[in-house]
N, C-alpha and C positions, 0 to 999 in steps of 0.2 A: 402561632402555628409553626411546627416544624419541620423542613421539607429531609426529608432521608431517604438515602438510596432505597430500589429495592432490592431484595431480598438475594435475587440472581447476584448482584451487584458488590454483596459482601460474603460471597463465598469464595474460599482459597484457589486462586487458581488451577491447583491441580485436582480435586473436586469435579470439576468439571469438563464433563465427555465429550463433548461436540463446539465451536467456534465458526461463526462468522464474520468472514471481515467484507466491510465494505467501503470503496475508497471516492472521495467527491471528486466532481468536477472541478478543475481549478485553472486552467489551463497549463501555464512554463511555469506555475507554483506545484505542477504535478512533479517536480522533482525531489520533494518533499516526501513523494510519495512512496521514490525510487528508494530515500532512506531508510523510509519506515519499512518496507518490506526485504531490504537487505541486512534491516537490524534483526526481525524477526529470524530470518535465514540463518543468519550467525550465531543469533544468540538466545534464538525464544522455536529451538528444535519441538519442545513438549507443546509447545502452540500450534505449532503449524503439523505436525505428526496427528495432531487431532480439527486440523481443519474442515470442514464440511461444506461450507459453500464461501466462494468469492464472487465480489459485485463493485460494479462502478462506475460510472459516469465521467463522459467525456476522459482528460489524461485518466481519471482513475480508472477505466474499464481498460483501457492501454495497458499502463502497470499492472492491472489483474489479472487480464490474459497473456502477459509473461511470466507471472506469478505461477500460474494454473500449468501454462504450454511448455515454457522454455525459462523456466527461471536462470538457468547459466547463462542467460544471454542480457541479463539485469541492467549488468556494467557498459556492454554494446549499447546497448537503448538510450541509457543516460548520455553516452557520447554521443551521440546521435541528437537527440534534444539539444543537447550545449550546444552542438555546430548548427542545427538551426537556428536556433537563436543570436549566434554571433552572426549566420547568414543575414540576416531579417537586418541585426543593428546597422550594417551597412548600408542599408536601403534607403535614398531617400526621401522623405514623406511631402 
């Protein structure tokens, strides 16, 4: 048996009209998430110029509602993120 994409799966990117992206839950690994939509922004304009719906859970509805709302504010958020988390490492357990 052989397992292959489908169909959607092996057509050329630009082909194709409409994109959704959806981003998981991860928690302070959602800053992963902050790259992949700041790579997009930079450098994947024909992706996101045909965007259609964003979605996500816990950080990743975060990331996608500044995605969606206020993407200029990408780089704010991630500082924002890192100083929490240098907050938190101070704490202690």
């Amino acid at each position: 048996m052989y397992l292959t994409r489908p169909a959607i799966c092996r057509q050329p990117i630009k082909s194709i009209s409409r994109f959704c992206i959806s981003l998981s839950g991860c928690g302070f690994l959602g800053s992963y998430h902050f790259g992949a939509v700041n790579c997009f922004l930079k450098n994947g304009k024909h992706v996101i110029s045909r965007l259609d719906r964003v979605s996500g859970a816990s950080a990743g509805s975060l990331v996608a509602s500044l995605l969606v709302l206020a993407p200029d504010k990408l780089d704010q958020a991630l500082n924002v993120l890192f100083e929490l988390g240098e907050e938190l490492m101070k704490l202690n357990f």
